[in-house]
C-alpha positions, 0 to 999 in steps of 0.5 A: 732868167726871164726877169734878166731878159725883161730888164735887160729890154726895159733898160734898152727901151729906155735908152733908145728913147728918143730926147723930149722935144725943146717947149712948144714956144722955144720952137720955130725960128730966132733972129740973133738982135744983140749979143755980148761976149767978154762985156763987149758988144759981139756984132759978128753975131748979130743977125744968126738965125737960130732954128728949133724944131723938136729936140734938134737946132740949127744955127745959120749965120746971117747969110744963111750958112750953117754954122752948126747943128745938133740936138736942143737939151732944155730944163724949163722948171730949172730956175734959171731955165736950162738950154744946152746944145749939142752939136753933131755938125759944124766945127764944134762937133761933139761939143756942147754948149751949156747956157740957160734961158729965159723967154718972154713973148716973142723974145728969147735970151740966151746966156751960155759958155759958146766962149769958153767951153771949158767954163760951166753953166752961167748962173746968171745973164751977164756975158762979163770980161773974162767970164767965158759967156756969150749972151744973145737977144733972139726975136722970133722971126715972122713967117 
């Protein structure tokens, strides 16, 4: 009987875990450089400011109002890194996207399925016509 109770709280204990925080140089604030979506030049994006703070986000567009919120999953020993992003706010709430990323410096890159959800993971950073995939150009914004 005591064993039962002893899994039954570890597997509690394990679920109630909170999500491990996004890498320390994914955190901070992005500005949206350049964006694709369907082989064009997506301009509307543009601008978006993309917050990482801890395992959560926070996209705002260029005028500062939030487009969505949530919470930031990442693998970066997957090859290519993965990001998927949760949302529990905004229009898109309980809905994810699925992308993957790549950082260099003070530049991150971003290629997910924010065009079609229905559409998997991209296995590579191109935002092609008829692919479902948006691919973004973030600079990390100066304090």
């Amino acid at each position: 009987m005591r064993w039962r109770i002893s899994a039954m709280i570890g597997a509690l204990l394990i679920f109630a875990l909170p999500a491990e925080a996004a890498p320390k140089a994914v955190q901070g604030t992005w500005i949206a450089v350049a964006a694709e979506r369907e082989g064009k030049a997506a301009d509307d994006v543009v601008g978006h400011r993309l917050a990482v703070a801890g395992n959560a986000f926070k996209l705002r567009s260029k005028a500062g109002k939030l487009l969505s919120a949530g919470r930031l999953q990442t693998d970066p020993k997957a090859q290519p890194a993965t990001i998927d992003f949760e949302h529990t706010e905004g229009t898109l709430k309980g809905q994810a996207w699925k992308g993957i990323y790549v950082l260099a410096g003070d530049t991150l890159k971003i290629c997910d399925n924010a065009g079609n959800l229905d559409k998997g993971r991209p296995t590579t950073f191109e935002a092609t016509t008829g692919s479902g995939y948006v691919l973004v150009t973030f600079r990390r914004a100066k304090p």
